[in-house]
C-alpha positions as CSV (number, residue, x, y, z in Angstrom):
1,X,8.8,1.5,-13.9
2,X,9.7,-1.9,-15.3
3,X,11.5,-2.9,-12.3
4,X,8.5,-1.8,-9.9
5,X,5.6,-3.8,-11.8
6,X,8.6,-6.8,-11.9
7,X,8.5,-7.1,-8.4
8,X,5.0,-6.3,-7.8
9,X,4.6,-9.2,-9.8
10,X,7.3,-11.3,-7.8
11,X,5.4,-10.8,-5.0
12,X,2.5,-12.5,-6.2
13,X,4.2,-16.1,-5.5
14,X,4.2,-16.4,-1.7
15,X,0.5,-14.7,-1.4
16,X,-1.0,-17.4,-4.0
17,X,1.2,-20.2,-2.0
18,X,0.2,-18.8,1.2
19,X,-3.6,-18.2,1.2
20,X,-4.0,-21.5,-1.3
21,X,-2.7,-23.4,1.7
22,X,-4.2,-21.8,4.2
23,X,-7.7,-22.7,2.2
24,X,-6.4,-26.2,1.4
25,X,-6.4,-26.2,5.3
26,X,-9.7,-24.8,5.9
27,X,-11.1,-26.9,3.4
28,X,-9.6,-30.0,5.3
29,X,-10.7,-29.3,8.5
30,X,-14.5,-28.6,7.5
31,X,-16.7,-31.8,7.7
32,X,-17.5,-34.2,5.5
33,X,-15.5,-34.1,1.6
34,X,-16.5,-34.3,-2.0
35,X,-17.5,-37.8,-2.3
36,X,-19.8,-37.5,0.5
37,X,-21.4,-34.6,-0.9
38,X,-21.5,-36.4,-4.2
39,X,-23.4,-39.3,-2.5
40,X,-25.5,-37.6,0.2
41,X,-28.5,-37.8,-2.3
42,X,-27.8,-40.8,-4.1
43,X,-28.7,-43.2,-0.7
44,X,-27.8,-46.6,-0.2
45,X,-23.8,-46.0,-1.0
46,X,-21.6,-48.1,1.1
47,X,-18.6,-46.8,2.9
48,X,-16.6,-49.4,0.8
49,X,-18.0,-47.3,-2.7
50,X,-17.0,-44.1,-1.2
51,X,-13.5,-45.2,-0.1
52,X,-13.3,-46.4,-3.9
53,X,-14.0,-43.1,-5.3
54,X,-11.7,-41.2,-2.4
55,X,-8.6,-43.1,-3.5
56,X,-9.7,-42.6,-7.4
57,X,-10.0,-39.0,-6.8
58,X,-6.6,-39.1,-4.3
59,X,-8.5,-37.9,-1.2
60,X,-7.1,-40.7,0.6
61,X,-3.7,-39.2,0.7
62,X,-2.3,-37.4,3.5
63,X,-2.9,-33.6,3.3
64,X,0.8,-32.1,2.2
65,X,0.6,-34.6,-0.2
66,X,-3.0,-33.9,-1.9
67,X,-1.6,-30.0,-1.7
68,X,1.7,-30.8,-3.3
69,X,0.0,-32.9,-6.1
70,X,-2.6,-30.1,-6.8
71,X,0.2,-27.1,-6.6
72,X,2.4,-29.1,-8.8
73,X,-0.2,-29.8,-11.2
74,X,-0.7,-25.9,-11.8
75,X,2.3,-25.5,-12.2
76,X,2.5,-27.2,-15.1
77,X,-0.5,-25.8,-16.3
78,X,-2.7,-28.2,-15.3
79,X,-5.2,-27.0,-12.4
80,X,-7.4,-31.0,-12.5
81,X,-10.7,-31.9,-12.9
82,X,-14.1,-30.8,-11.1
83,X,-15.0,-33.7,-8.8
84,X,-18.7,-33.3,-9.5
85,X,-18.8,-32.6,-12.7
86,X,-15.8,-34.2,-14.2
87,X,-14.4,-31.6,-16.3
88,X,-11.2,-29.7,-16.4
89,X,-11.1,-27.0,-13.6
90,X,-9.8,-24.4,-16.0
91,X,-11.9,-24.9,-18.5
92,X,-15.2,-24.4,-16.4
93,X,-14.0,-21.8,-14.6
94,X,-12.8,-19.5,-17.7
95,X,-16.2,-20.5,-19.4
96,X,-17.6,-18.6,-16.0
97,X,-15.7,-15.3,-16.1
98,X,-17.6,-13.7,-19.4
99,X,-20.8,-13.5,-17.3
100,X,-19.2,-12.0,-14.2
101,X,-17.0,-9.4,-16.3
102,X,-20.2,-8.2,-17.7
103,X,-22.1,-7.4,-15.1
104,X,-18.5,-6.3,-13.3
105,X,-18.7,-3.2,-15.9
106,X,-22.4,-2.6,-16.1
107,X,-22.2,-2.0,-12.3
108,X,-19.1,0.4,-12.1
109,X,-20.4,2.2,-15.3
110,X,-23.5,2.9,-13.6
111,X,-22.2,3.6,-10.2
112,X,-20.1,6.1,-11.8
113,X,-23.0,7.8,-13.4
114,X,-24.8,7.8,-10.3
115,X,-21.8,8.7,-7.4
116,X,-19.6,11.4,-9.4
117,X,-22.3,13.8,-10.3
118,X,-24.4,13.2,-7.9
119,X,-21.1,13.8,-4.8
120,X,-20.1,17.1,-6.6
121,X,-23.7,18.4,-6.6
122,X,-23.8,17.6,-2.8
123,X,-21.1,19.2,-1.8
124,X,-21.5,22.1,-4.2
125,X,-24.9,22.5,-2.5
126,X,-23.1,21.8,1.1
127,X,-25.9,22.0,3.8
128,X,-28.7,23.2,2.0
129,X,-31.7,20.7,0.8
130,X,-30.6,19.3,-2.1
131,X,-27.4,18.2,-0.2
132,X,-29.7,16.8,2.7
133,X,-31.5,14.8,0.5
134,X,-28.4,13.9,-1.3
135,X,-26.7,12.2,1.6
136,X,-30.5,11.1,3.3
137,X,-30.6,8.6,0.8
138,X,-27.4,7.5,-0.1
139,X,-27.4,6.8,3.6
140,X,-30.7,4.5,3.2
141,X,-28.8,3.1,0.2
142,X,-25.1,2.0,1.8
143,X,-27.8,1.2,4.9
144,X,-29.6,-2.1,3.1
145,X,-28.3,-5.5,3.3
146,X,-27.4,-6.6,-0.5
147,X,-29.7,-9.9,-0.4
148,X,-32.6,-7.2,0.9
149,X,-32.4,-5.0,-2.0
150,X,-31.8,-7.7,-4.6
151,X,-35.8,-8.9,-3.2
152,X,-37.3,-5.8,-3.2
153,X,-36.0,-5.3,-6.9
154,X,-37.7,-8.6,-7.9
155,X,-40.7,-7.8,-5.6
156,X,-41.5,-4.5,-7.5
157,X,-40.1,-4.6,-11.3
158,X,-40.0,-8.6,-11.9
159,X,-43.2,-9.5,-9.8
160,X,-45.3,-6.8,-9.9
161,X,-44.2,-4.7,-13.0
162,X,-43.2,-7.4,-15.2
163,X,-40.9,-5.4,-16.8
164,X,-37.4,-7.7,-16.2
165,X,-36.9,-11.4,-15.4
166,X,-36.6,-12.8,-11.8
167,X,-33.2,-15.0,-12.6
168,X,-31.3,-16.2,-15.8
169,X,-28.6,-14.2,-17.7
170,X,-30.2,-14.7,-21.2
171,X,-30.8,-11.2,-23.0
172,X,-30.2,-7.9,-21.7
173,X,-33.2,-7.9,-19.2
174,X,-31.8,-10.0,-17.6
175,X,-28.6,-7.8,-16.4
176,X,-31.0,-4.8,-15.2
177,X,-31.6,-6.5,-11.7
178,X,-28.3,-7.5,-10.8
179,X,-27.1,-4.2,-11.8
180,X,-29.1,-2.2,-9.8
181,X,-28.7,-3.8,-6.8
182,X,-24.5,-4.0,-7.1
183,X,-25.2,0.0,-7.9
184,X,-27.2,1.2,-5.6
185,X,-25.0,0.2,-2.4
186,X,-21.8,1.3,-4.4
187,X,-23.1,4.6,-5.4
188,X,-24.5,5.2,-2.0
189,X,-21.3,5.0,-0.7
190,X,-19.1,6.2,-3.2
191,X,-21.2,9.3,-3.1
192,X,-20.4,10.5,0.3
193,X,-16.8,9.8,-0.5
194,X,-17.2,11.9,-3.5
195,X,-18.9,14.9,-1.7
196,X,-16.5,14.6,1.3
197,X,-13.6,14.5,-1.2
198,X,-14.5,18.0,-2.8
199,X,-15.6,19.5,0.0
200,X,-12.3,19.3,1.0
201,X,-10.6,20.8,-2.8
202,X,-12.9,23.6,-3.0
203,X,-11.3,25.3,0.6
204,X,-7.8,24.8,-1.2
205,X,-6.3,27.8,-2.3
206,X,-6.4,27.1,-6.1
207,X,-9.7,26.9,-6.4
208,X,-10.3,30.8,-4.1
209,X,-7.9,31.6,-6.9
210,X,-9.5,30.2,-9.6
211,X,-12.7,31.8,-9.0
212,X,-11.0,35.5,-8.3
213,X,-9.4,35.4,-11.8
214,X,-13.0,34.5,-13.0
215,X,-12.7,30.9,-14.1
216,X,-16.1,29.7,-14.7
217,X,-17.8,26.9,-11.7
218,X,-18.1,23.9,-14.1
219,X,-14.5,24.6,-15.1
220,X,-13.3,24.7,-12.0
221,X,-15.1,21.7,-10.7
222,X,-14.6,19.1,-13.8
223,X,-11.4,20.7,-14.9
224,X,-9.3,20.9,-11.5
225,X,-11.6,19.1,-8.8
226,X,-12.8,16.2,-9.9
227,X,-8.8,16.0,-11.6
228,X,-7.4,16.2,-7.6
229,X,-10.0,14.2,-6.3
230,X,-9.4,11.3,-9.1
231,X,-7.2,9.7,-6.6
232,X,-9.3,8.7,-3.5
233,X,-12.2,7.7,-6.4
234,X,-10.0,5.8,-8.3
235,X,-8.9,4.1,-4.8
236,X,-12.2,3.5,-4.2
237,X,-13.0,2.2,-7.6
238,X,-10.1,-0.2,-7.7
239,X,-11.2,-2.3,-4.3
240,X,-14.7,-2.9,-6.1
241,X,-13.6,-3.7,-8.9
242,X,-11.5,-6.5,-7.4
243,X,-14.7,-7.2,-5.6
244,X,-16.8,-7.8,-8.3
245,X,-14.7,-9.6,-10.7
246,X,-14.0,-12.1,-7.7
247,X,-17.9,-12.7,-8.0
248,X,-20.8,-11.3,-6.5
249,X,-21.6,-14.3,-4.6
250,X,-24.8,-13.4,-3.3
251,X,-26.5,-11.4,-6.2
252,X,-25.2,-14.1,-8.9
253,X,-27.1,-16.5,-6.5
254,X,-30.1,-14.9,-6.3
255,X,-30.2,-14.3,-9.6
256,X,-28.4,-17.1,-10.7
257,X,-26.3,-15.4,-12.8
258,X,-24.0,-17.8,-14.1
259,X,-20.5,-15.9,-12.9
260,X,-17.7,-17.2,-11.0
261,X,-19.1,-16.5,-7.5
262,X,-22.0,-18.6,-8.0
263,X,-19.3,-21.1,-9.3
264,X,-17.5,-20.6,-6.2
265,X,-21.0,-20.7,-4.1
266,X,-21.5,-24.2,-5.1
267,X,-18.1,-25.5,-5.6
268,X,-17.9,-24.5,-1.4
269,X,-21.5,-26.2,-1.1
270,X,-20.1,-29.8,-3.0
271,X,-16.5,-29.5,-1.1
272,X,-15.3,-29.2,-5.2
273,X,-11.5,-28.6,-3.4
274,X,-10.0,-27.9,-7.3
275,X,-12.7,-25.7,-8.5
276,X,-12.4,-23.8,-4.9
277,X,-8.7,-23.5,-5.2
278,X,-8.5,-22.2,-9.1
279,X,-11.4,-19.7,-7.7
280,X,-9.1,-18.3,-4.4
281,X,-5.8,-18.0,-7.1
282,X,-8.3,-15.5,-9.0
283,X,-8.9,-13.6,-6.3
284,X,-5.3,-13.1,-5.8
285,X,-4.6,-12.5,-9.1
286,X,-7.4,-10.5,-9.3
287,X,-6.5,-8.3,-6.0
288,X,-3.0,-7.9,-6.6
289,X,-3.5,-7.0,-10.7
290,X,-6.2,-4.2,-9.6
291,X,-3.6,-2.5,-7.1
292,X,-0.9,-2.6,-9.0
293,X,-2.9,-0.9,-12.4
294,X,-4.2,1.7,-9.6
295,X,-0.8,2.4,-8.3
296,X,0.6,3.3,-12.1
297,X,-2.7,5.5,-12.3
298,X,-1.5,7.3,-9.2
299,X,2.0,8.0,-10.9
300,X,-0.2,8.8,-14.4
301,X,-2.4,11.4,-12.4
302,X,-0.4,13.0,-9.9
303,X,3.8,12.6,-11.4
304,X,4.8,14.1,-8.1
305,X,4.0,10.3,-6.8
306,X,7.1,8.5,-7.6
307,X,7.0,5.0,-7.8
308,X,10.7,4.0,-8.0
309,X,10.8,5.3,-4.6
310,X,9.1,2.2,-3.8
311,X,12.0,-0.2,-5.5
């Protein structure tokens, strides 16, 4: 076990070195750079200002150079300084990640509520109303474009209910919005993954047998179904939680909600190339962390999966 998650680990070197240059790259080749972003407003800046701050700032350098500088700097710990706002990268960045944590396990806690319960009573009730109605709107739900939902939900409840705020993350109102509209495409389409999920364990052989030695339904469904269908949740689970801990970019936007993918958002927006590059080594972080934990759940819920194979 200790020698799978070491080189799980290992492998996290070249796919931080390889997408942080490739996004080094892509931030080259876009137009324009920080300082002009930083001066686009300010009017009347000469070109000779602007060179000024590009060789303070080292944007003047040649590209492997600016790209060596920066990954040696994190090496050592050190990831820079924002260009616009002229703090340390790390600093702002981890003073971001409380906010998008949050309302990381508000949405999977809710879309768990909502998708498990809501999947086994669907396919428990397998072409009859209930299920019809089941998958009619959790179709409408994975169906609606994120930004669309996130208006309706400040149309009706912050508009014209007045029961939560529009934007802000002060108070627990102030989460409901944001919540709900991360939920309601998750649990849409975690539902149907659910339902199709036990469909398929209750024609398996254990449950027929189950049943004929007079095992009662709940038991049978919480106790052995939901159990073998843990895996393909958990799967599903695990890719949204990378998702949403990289930052909802849109929702945290609309709602400004003060997480790391607005960060990111406007970091992009002001060509911020430090603040971009500590958000993409996150991500990997992020993405590789989340598969590895779900891979030692697979080997914790099923032992006949054997990860040493792997080695």
């Amino acid at each position: 076990m200790k020698k799978y998650i070491g080189k799980r680990l290992f492998q996290l070197i070249p796919i931080i070195l390889g997408i942080t240059l490739l996004s080094f790259t892509l931030m080259q080749t876009a137009a324009g750079d920080a300082v002009d972003a930083l001066y686009d407003n300010s009017g009347g800046v000469s070109e000779a200002v602007k060179a000024e701050k590009r060789e303070e700032l080292g944007l003047d350098q040649p590209f492997l150079i600016q790209y060596t500088t920066w990954l040696g700097g994190v090496v050592t710990g050190d990831m820079g300084v924002s260009y616009i706002s002229n703090k340390p990268v790390f600093d702002t960045f981890v003073s971001k990640l409380p906010a998008t944590i949050f309302l990381t396990l508000t949405s999977i806690l809710l879309t768990v509520l909502i998708s498990i319960p809501f999947g086994i009573l669907s396919a428990v009730r397998h072409n009859r109303f209930t299920d019809y109605l089941i998958r009619f709107f959790s179709f409408i739900g994975n169906s609606l474009p994120g930004f669309f939902v996130s208006l309706l939900l400040i149309y009706f409840f912050a508009l014209k209910l007045k029961l939560f705020p529009v934007m802000g993350s002060g108070g627990w109102k102030s989460i409901v919005l944001p919540t709900l509209t991360l939920a309601i495409a998750m649990a849409s389409k975690y539902t149907r993954q659910v339902r199709t999920t036990v469909l398929e364990e209750l024609d398996k052989d254990y449950v027929l047998g189950a049943r004929a030695r007079g095992v009662k339904e709940p038991v049978v469904l919480y106790a052995s179904v939901l159990k073998s269908s843990m895996l393909t949740i958990i799967t599903l689970l695990a890719l949204s939680i990378g998702s949403l801990l990289g930052g909802t970019a849109i929702v945290e936007s609309i709602f400004m909600w003060d997480g790391v993918g607005k960060l990111a958002v406007d970091s992009i927006m002001m060509r911020d190339y430090p603040m971009i590059q500590a958000y993409v080594i996150w991500m990997a972080l992020i993405y590789v962390l989340v598969n590895l934990i779900t891979d030692l759940m697979y080997h914790y819920l099923d032992p006949r999966i054997r990860l040493e194979q792997e080695v």
